[in-house]
C-alpha positions in Angstrom: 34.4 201.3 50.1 36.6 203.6 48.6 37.1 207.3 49.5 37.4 208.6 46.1 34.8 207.9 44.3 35.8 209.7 40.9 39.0 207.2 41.2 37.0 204.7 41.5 34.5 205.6 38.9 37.5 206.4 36.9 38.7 203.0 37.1 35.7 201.5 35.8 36.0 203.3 32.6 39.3 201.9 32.5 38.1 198.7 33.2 35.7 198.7 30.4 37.6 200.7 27.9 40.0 197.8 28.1 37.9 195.5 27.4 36.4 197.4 24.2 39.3 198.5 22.8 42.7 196.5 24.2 46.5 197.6 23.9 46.0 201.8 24.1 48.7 203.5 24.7 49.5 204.1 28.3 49.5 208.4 27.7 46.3 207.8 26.3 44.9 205.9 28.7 46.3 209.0 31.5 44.2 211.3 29.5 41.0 210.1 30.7 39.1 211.4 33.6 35.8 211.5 35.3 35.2 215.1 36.5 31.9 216.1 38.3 29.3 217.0 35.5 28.7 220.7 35.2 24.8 220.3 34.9 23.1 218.2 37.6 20.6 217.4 35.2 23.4 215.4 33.0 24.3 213.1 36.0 26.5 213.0 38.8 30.0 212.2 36.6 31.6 212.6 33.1 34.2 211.3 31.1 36.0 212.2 28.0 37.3 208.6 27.4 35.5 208.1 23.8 37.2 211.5 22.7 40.2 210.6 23.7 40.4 207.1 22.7 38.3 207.4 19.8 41.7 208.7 17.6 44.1 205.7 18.3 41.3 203.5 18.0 40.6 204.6 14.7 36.6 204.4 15.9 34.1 206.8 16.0 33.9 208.6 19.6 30.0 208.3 19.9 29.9 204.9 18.8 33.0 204.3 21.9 30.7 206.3 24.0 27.3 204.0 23.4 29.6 201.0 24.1 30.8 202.8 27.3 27.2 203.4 28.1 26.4 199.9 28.0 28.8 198.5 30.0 29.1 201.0 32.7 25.1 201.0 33.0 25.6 197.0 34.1 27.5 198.1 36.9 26.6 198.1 40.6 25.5 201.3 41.8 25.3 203.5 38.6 21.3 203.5 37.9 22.5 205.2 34.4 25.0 206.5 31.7 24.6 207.7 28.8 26.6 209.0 26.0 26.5 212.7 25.4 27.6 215.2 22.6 30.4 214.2 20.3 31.2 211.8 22.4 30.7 212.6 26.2 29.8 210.0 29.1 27.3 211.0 31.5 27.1 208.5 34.8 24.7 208.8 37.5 25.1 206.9 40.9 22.6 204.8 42.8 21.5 207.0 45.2 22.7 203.9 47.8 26.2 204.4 46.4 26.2 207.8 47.2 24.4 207.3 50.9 27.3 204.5 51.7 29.9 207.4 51.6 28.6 209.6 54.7 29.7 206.7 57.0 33.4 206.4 54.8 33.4 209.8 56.0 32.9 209.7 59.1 35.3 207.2 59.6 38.3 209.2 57.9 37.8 212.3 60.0 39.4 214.5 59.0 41.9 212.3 57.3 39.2 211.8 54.6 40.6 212.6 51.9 44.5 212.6 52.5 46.7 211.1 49.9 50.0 209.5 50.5 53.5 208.5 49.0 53.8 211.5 46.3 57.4 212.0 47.1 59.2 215.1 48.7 58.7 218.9 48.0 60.1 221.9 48.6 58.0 225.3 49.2 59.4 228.7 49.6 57.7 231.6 49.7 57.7 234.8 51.4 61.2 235.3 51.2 61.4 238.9 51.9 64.4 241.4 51.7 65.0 241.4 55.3 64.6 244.8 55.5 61.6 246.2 56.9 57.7 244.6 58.4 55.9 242.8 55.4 53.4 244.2 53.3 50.2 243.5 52.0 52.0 242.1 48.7 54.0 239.7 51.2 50.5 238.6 52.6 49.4 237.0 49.7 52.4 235.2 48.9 52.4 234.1 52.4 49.0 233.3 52.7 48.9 231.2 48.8 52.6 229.8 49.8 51.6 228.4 53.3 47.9 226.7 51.7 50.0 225.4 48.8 52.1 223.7 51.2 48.8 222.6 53.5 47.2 221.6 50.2 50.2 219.2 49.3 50.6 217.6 52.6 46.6 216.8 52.4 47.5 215.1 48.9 50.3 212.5 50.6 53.3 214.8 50.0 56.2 215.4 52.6 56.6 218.8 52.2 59.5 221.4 53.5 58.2 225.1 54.2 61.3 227.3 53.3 61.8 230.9 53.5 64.9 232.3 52.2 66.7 235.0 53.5 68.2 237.9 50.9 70.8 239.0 53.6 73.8 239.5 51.2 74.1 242.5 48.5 73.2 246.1 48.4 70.1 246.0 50.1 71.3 244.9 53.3 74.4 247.6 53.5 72.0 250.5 52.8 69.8 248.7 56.0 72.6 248.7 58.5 73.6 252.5 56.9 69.6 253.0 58.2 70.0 251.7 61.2 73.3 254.0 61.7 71.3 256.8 61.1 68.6 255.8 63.7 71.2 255.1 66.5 72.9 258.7 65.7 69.2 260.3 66.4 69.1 257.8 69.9 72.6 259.6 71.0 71.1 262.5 70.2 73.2 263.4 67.7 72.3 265.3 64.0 72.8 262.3 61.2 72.8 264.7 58.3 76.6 265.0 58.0 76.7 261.3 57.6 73.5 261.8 55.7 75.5 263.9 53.1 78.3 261.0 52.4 75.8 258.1 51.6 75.1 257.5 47.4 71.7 257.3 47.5 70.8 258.5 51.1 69.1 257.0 53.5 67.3 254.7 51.9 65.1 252.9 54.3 62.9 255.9 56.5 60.1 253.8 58.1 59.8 254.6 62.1 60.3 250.8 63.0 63.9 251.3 62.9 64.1 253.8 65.4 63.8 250.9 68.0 66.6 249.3 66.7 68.9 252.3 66.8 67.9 252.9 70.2 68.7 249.2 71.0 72.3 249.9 69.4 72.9 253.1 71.4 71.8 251.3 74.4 74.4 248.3 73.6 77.4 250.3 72.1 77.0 254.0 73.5 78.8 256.3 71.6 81.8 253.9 70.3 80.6 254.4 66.8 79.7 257.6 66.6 82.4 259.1 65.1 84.1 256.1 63.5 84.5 255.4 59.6 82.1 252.8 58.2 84.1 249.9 58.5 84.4 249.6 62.3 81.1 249.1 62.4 79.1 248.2 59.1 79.0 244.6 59.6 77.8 244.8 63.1 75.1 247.1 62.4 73.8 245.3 59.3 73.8 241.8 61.4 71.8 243.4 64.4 69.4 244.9 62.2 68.9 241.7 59.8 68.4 239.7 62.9 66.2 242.7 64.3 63.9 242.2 60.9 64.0 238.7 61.0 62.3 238.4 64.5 59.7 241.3 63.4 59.4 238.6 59.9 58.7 235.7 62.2 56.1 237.8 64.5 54.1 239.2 61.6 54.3 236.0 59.8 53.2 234.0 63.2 50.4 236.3 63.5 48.8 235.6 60.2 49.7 231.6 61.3 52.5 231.1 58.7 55.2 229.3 60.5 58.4 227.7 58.1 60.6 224.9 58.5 63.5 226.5 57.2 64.9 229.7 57.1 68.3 229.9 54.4 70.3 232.4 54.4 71.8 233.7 51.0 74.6 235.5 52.7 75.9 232.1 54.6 75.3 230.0 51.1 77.2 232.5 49.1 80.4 232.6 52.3 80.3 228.9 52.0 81.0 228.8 48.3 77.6 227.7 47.0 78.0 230.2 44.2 81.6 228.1 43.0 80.1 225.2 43.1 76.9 225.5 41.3 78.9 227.3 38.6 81.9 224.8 38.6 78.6 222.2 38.4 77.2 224.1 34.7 81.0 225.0 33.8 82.0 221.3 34.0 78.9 220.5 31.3 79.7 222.8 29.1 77.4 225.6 29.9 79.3 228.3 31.2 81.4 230.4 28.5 82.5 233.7 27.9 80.4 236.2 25.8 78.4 239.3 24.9 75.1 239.7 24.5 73.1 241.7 22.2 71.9 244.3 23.3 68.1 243.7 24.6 65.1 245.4 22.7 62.9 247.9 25.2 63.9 248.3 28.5 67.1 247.2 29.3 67.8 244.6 32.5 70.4 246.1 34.9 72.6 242.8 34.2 73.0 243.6 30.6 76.5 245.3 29.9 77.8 245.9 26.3 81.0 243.7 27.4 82.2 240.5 27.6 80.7 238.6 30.7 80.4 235.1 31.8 77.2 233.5 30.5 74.8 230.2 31.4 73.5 228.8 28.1 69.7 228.9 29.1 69.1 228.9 26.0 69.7 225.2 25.8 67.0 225.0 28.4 64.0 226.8 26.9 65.6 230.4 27.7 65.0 232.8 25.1 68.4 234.7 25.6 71.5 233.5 27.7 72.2 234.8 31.2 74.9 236.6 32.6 76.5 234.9 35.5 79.4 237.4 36.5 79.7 240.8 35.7 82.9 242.1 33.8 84.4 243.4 37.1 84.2 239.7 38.5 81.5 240.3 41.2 78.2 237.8 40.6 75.4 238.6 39.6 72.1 238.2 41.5 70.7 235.3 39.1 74.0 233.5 40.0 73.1 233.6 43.9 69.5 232.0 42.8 71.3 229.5 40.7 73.2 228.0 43.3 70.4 228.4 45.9 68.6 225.7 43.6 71.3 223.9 43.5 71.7 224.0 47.4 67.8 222.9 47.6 68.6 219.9 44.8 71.9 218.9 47.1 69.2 218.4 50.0 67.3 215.9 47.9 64.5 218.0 46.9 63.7 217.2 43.3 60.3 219.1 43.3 60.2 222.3 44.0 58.0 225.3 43.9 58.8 229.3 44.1 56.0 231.7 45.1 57.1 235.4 43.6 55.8 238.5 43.2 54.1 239.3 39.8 57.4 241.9 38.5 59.5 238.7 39.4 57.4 236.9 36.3 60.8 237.8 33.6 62.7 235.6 36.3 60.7 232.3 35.4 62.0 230.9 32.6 65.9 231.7 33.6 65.5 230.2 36.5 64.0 226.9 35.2 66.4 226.4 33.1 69.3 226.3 35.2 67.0 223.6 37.5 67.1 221.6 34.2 71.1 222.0 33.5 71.9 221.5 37.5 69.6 218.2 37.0 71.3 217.0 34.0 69.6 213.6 34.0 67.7 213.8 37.1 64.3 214.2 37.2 63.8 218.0 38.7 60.6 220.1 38.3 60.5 223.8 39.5 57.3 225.7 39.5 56.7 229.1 40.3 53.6 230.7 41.1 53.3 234.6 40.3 51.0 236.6 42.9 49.9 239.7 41.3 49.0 243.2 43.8 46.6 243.6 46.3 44.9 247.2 46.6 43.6 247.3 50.1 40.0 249.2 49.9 38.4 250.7 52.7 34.8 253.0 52.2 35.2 252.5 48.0 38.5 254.3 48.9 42.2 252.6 48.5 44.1 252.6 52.0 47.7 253.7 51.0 50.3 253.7 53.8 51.0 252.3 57.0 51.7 254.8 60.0 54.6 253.1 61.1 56.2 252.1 57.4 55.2 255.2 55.9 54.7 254.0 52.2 52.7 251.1 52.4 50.1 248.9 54.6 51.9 246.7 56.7 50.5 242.8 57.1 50.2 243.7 60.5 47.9 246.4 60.1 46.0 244.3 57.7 45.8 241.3 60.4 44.6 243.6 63.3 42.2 245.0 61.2 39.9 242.0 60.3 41.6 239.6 61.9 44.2 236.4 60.2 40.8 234.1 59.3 40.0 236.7 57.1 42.8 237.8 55.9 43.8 233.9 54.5 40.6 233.1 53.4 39.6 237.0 50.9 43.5 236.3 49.9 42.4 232.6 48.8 38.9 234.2 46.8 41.1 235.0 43.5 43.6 233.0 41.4 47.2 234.4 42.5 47.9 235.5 39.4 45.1 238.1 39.3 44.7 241.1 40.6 42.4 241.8 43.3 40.8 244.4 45.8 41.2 243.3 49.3 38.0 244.9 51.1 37.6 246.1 54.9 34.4 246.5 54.6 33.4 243.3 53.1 36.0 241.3 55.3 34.0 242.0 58.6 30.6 241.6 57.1 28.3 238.8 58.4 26.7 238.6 55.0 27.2 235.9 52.2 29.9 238.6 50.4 32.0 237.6 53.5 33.3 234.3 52.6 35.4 233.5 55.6 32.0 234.4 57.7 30.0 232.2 55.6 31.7 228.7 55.5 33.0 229.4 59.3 28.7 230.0 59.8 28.1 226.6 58.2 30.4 224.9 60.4 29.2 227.2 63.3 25.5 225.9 62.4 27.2 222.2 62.0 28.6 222.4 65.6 25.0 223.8 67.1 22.8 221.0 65.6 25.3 218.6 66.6 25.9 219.9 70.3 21.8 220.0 70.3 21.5 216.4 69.3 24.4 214.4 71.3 26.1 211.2 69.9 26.7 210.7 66.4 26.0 207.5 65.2 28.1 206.2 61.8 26.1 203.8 61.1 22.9 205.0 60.9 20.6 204.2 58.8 20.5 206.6 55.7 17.7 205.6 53.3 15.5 208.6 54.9 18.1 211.0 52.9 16.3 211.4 49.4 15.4 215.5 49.4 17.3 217.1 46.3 19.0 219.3 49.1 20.5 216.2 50.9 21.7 214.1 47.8 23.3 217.7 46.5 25.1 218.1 50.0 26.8 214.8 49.7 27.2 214.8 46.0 29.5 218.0 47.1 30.9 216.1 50.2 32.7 213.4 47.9 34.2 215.7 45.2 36.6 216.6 48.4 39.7 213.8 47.8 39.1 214.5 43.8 39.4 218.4 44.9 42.4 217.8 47.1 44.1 215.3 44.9 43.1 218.0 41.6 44.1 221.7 43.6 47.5 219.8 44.4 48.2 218.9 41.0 47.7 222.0 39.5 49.3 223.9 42.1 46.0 226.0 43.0 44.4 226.8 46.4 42.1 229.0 45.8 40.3 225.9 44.6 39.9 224.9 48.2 38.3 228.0 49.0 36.0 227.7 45.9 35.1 224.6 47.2 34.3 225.2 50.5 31.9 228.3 49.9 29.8 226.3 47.1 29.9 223.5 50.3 28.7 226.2 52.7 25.9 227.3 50.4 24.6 223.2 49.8 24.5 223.0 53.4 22.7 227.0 54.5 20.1 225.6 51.5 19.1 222.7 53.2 19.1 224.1 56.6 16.8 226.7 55.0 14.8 224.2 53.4 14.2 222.6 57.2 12.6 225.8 57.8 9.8 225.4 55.3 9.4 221.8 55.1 9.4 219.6 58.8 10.9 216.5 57.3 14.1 217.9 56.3 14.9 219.6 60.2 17.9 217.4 61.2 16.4 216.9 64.7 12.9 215.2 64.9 11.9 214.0 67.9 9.6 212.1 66.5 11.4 210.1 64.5 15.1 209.2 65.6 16.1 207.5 62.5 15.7 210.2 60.4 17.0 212.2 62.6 20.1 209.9 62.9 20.8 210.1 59.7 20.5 213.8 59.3 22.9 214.0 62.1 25.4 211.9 60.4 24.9 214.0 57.2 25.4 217.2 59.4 28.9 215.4 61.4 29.9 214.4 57.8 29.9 217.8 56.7 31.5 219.2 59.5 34.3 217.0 59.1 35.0 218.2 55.5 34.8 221.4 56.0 37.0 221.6 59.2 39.3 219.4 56.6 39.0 222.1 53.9 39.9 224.9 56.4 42.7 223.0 57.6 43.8 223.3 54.7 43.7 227.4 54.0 45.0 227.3 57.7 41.3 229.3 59.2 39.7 228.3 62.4 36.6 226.1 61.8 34.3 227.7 64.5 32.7 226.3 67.2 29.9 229.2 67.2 29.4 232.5 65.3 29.5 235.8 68.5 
């Protein structure tokens, strides 16, 4: 028996749509699919294969459908289909087809499910200026980067978690000019002389560095004190990236985001990734000398009315070319994310994916367009998924700033406030590209408006009746399942591989979490539907074959929903406290 039963329903249609109509085209035949119907009154499954064949066919799509109908209705184990619309197919399953599932369940574990062979990927995310504790704008692309990468290990890929480090440039000068500043305060010493000589001040004022410039006085004394920048710019800079880094890897470990890889842009640019990737473009003819027109609205800070080295991403689905170099030979930041591709592409990976911030949405296109010219004939596919703001809400109010950052609400604060479960889960609730109001309130509520407390209850409850009732027999005998709640619960309980194998594709997984509340609320129904009616109370101890079957149901759906959590990296409870 198969685990996915939409694939195999899927390759009936195929099946039979071969025999009606032989020789469609093979992109035809990859637009078909059999998706659960969105009205349980319509059936269990639908297909769009008349519509989409009925074109190259030259036939009418009802009249495909009726044929469909026919054939598929002579199946085993679909007691009907119908066609529906302008050419719909509705399919419904023997109810013995969908009882022979529970034990494939139960068999897979937690492996049910789990895909295989899809090839290598590559998923960074995070990838914070090493220059202070994360944010609640980190959080979610921590939290949607780290169930991406869950999500496409369920779905059979090997997948590399990558976070890279933006340790070379501006940003990391004025942090070790910071940290100077902090250490002057630990001698006990007035920075504000030193204050006065820095363009642009003091640029990072958050309290968490003090600890590092007391660190630094502790190490160095007073060597530095009164010495000009160079003797000691590099050092400071180092200590205090590393410094960030292990305060990155804390917070990060905390929320239960742990990467494979950390690259560092600063030891990719020394070894001269930047040369390369550009030599790699310049030797194809897409590197030249140039000047832009000047760009309507607001103008980026890589624009310059001069002549600059370009990339032609315009070959490459870019609506303007990209500077490369500025005019006084120094490169520009896209040129440092070029060859950091490239670098990713020169460790084999082929497919890759970015999660960014929403302001970084401008950066998209540039940037998969240079994957295309650094893959020349190479299959290479960068996505990028864009997480938009999160306004943390406490009392109807928005919470605005950390007390140790100063300016904004630290992950951490977040995390010890409701807890990581939580925090994963609310952040899963909305697509990433959509705004949304993380609430404190809501987050520690033991209500149904608390998602993370609901599906962690069903499993709770899953874990009770199953503790209460002992063994779990798989083979059971399951004909006592006919209630409308039961048949729901396990219609929902084989959707999962279609779910996993569906989220994966299109990079989504807040799917998952979709999934798993509409799972929680099929299984509170029919435990609340044992309350009212005796024959559907999973332990009757008058009657151990239904109740061996209920408990089979009950283990099955514990086992997908410790899958699903797995997933969205959130502890399946063993009881609720």
């Amino acid at each position: 028996m198969t685990e996915n039963m939409f694939a195999q329903a899927r390759a009936w249609v195929l099946e039979d749509l071969a025999a009606l109509l032989p020789g469609l085209p093979g992109e035809i035949l990859a637009r078909i699919e059999v998706t659960p119907t969105k009205d349980a009154a319509h059936g269990d499954m639908a297909s769009n294969a008349a519509m989409v064949a009925a074109k190259p066919a030259g036939k009418n799509p009802r009249e495909i459908a009726a044929a469909l109908a026919s054939s598929l209705g002579m199946r085993p184990g679909i007691a009907k289909a119908e066609p529906a619309g302008p050419g719909f197919l509705n399919l419904t399953l023997e109810p013995a087809l969908l009882l022979a599932q529970v034990p494939v369940i139960l068999a897979a574990g937690e492996g049910y499910g789990q895909g295989a062979g899809r090839g290598r990927v590559n998923v960074e995310y995070v990838s914070a200026n090493p220059t202070g504790p994360l944010h609640v704008g980190h959080c979610r692309g921590a939290v949607v980067g780290d169930a991406l990468a869950n999500l496409l290990a369920k779905a059979g890929y090997a997948v590399t978690k990558e976070f890279y480090v933006n340790d070379a440039g501006a940003q990391v000068i004025a942090l070790g000019r910071s940290v100077y500043v902090r250490y002057l305060e630990a001698l006990g010493l007035s920075p504000q002389a030193y204050i006065d000589t820095v363009s642009g001040g003091m640029q990072y004022g958050g309290a968490y560095l003090i600890p590092i410039g007391a660190a630094l006085a502790e190490k160095y004394g007073d060597e530095f004190a009164e010495t000009p920048e160079a003797h000691w710019l590099d050092i400071f800079r180092d200590f205090a990236v590393a410094e960030m880094l292990k305060l990155v890897r804390e917070d990060l470990a905390a929320l239960g985001v742990v990467h494979d890889v950390f690259s560092s842009e600063r030891a990719m640019v020394e070894a001269g990734g930047v040369e390369r990737a550009l030599r790699q473009l310049q030797d194809r003819g897409l590197i030249y000398e140039g000047v832009l027109e000047p760009p309507k609205g607001k103008t980026p800070e890589d624009w310059e009315p001069r002549e600059q080295t370009l990339f032609r991403s315009t070959e490459f689905g870019d609506d303007v070319d990209r500077p490369v170099m500025k005019s006084d030979g120094s490169n520009t930041y896209f040129a440092n994310d070029v060859a950091y591709h490239a670098d990713k592409m020169a460790r084999g990976f082929s497919a890759m994916i970015d999660v960014w911030g929403a302001d970084h949405g401008g950066y998209v296109r540039r940037m998969q367009a240079a994957v295309k010219a650094l893959a020349g004939d190479t299959p290479a596919r960068l996505d990028v998924l864009l997480c938009q703001i999160v306004r943390v809400m406490k009392d109807g109010a928005p919470v605005r700033m950390s007390k140790r950052a100063g300016t904004f609400v630290e992950l951490r604060d977040l995390i010890d406030e409701v807890g990581p479960d939580a925090v994963r889960f609310i952040m899963l609730m909305r697509k990433s590209d959509a705004q949304m109001d993380f609430d404190l309130n809501a987050a520690v509520a033991q209500t149904r408006d608390n998602p993370v407390f609901y599906v962690q209850y069903a499993h709770a409850r899953c874990r009770s009746v199953l503790r209460a009732a002992g063994a779990v027999d798989a083979r059971a005998e399951l004909s006592s399942l006919t209630a409308p709640e039961e048949l729901a619960l396990i219609r929902r309980l084989i959707s999962w591989p279609r779910m996993v194998e569906q989220a994966a594709e299109a990079r989504e997984p807040h799917r998952i979490a979709f999934y798993l509340y509409e799972l929680a609320g099929d299984f509170h129904a029919l435990w609340n539907a044992g309350r009212d009616n005796a024959a559907l109370r999973f332990i009757q101890a008058e009657s151990p074959v239904e109740t061996a079957a209920r408990i089979a149901l009950v283990a099955a759906t514990a086992t997908v929903l410790r899958s699903g959590l797995a997933v969205l990296g959130v502890t399946p409870v063993e009881e609720m406290r």
